[in-house]
N, C-alpha and C positions, 0 to 999 in steps of 0.2 A: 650177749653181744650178737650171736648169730641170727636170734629173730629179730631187731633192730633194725641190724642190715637189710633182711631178707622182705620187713616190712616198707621199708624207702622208696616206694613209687608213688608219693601223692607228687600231685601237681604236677609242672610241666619243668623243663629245663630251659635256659637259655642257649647261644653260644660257644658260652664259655663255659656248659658243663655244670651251670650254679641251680641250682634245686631252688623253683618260684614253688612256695607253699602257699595254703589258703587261708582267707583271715582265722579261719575256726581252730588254724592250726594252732595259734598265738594261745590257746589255753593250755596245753599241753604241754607247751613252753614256760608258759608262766609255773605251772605247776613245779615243775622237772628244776629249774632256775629257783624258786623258790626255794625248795628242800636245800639244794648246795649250799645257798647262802644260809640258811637257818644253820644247818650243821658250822659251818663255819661262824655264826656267831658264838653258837654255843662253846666251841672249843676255846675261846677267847681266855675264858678264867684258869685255862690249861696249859697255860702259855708263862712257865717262870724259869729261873735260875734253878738248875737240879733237873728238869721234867728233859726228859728224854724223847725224842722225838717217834722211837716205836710205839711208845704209849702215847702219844697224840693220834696215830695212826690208827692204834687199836681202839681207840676210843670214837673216831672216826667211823669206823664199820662199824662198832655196834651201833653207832646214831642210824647208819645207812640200810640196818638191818632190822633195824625197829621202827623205823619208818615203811616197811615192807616194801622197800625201794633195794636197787642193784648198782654195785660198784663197777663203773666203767673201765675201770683200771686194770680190777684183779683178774686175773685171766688175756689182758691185753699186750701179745707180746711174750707172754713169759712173763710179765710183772704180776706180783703178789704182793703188791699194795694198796691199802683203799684211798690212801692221797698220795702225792707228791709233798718234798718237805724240802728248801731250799735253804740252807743257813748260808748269812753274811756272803761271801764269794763264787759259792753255786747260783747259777745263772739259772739253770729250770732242771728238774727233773730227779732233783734229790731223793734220795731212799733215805727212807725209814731205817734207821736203828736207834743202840743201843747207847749213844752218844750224849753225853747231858748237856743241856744248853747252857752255855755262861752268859753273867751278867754281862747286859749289852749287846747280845745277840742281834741280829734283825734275821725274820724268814718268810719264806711265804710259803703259804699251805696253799695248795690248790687240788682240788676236789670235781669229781663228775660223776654225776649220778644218773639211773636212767630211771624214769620213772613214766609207766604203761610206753614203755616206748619211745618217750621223748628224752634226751640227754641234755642238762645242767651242768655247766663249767666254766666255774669262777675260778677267782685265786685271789688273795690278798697278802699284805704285811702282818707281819705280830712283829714284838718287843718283847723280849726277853728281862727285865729287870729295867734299868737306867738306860733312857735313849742318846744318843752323843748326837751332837750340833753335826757333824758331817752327814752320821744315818737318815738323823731325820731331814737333812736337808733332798737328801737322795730320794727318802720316799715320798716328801712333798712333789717332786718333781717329776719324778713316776707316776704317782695317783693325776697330779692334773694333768698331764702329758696323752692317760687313757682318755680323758673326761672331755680335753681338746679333739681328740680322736671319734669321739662320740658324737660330739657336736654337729661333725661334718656330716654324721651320716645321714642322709634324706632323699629322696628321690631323685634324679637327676645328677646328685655327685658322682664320683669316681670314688675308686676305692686307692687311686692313687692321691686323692684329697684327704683322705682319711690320713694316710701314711706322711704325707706334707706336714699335716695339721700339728702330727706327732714330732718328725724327726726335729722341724723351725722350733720349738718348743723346746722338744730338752737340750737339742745344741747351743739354744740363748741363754742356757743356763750352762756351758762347759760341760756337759754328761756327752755320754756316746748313747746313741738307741743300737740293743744287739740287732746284726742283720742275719744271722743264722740261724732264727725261727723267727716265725711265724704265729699269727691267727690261724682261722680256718672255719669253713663252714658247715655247720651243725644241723639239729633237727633230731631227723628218724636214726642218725649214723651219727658216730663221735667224732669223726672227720672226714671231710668230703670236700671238693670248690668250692668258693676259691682260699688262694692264698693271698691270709690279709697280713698284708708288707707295714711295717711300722715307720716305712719311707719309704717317701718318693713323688715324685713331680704331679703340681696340679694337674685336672682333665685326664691322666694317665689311667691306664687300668678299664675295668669292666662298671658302667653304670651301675648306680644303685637303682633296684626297684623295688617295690612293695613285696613281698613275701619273702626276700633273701633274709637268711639264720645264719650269725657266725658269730664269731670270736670277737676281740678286738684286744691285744696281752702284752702291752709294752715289755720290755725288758729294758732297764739301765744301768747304765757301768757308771760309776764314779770315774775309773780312768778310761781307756782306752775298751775299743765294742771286741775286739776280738775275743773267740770262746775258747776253748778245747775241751773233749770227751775225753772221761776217762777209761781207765781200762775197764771196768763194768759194762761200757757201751752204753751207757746209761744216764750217768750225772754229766752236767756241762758244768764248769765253771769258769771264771775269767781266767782269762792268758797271764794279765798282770796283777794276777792274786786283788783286786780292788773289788771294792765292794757293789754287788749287784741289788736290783730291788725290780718286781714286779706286780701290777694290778691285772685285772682278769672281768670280762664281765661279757655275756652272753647278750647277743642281741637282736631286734627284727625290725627291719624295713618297714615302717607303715606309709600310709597314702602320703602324709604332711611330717615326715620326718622319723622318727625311732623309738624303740620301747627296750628297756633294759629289763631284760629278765631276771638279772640275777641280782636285785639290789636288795641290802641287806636288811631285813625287817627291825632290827633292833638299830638302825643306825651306824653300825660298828664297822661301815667296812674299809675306811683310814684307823690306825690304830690311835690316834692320839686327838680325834674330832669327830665329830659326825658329820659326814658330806658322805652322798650317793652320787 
């Protein structure tokens, strides 16, 4: 973590504090984006009724450790995990344990890895056994809700276009988008400017331009956006116990529009279709 940071002075800054990197940078991205998503397909067949979510985790590191790649997490904070692990009404930042998934679960794993320096961090959906009409309605709505989101991004928008593109989207569908996180901007550091809002008003916000690195990581409620933290300081989950879902995907600014870094090599990264 520390030489990451300590490496973060390519390129210039804007304004608003946001890190312009250089096109050569886009390889290093790719790379870094790549491994998360590979790891996260592989854990795919790891994903049932009975499997505990510690042992996803641990199974996690060693992909990350056998890759001769570094967990962005472990050590971040105080946390001592190599993913985050969200079941059914945890909203983001679920821990790892000892807890066995039941049929019909839904979660999201999300993962970051650094590799020579660069940081990768995705996050998707799993199914736990039998999916229900309400889950997967949810995570349809979620997954295309990022992809809306993605859409927007190209030179000249706003990152308050990006947020629009999101929030018009899941509310035509009755969901709430959580407004108590956030994106965020990536690269040489695992967070840095700006903050990418999953709403809010066209034209708003800080132009897009070519070399910006960030997040882009809906979050949706079935009922109502409000969160609360638990006493861990740690796991959020929903206020009215209702079902949450998240997608995740790393990205950059090019001349004529966007490159996702972290798109999933095997296809896998809806749980129930293959769409990037």
């Amino acid at each position: 973590m520390e030489r990451a940071v300590n490496n973060a002075h390519r390129g210039r800054q804007t304004r608003d504090g946001i890190r312009i990197y250089e096109p050569s940078d886009h390889a290093g991205m790719q790379a870094a984006g790549r491994l998360a998503a590979t790891i996260l397909d592989e854990i795919a067949e790891h994903v049932f009724p009975g499997q505990t979510t510690g042992t996803l985790d641990k199974l996690i590191e060693e992909k990350v450790n056998a890759a001769g790649a570094k967990s962005a997490t472990i050590g971040y904070k105080g946390y001592q995990h190599a993913s985050c692990i969200s079941v059914n009404h945890v909203v983001c930042h679920g821990i790892p344990s000892d807890k066995k998934l039941k049929d019909g679960d839904i979660l999201n794993i999300d993962v970051t890895v650094i590799v020579d320096g660069w940081f990768g961090d995705t996050s998707r959906m799993y199914v736990a056994g039998k999916l229900s009409r309400k889950a997967e309605r949810l995570i349809n709505v979620t997954h295309d809700s990022l992809m809306r989101g993605i859409e927007a991004v190209k030179p000249g928008n706003t990152f308050g276009d990006i947020g629009h593109a999101i929030q018009t989207f899941v509310e035509s569908h009755r969901m709430s988008v959580v407004t108590d996180f956030c994106g965020h901007g990536l690269g040489q550091v695992f967070h840095a400017p700006p903050n990418v809002l999953h709403y809010g008003r066209p034209g708003t916000g800080a132009v897009l331009e070519p070399g910006m690195f960030f997040t882009i990581e809906p979050m949706v409620n079935l009922g109502r956006a409000e969160t609360k933290t638990l006493a861990d300081d740690w796991t959020a989950v929903t206020r009215d116990k209702s079902l949450s879902a998240q997608f995740e995907h790393s990205v950059g600014v090019t001349e004529d529009g966007v490159e996702i870094f972290t798109l999933s090599p095997g296809g896998l990264f809806h749980p129930t279709y293959s769409q990037d």
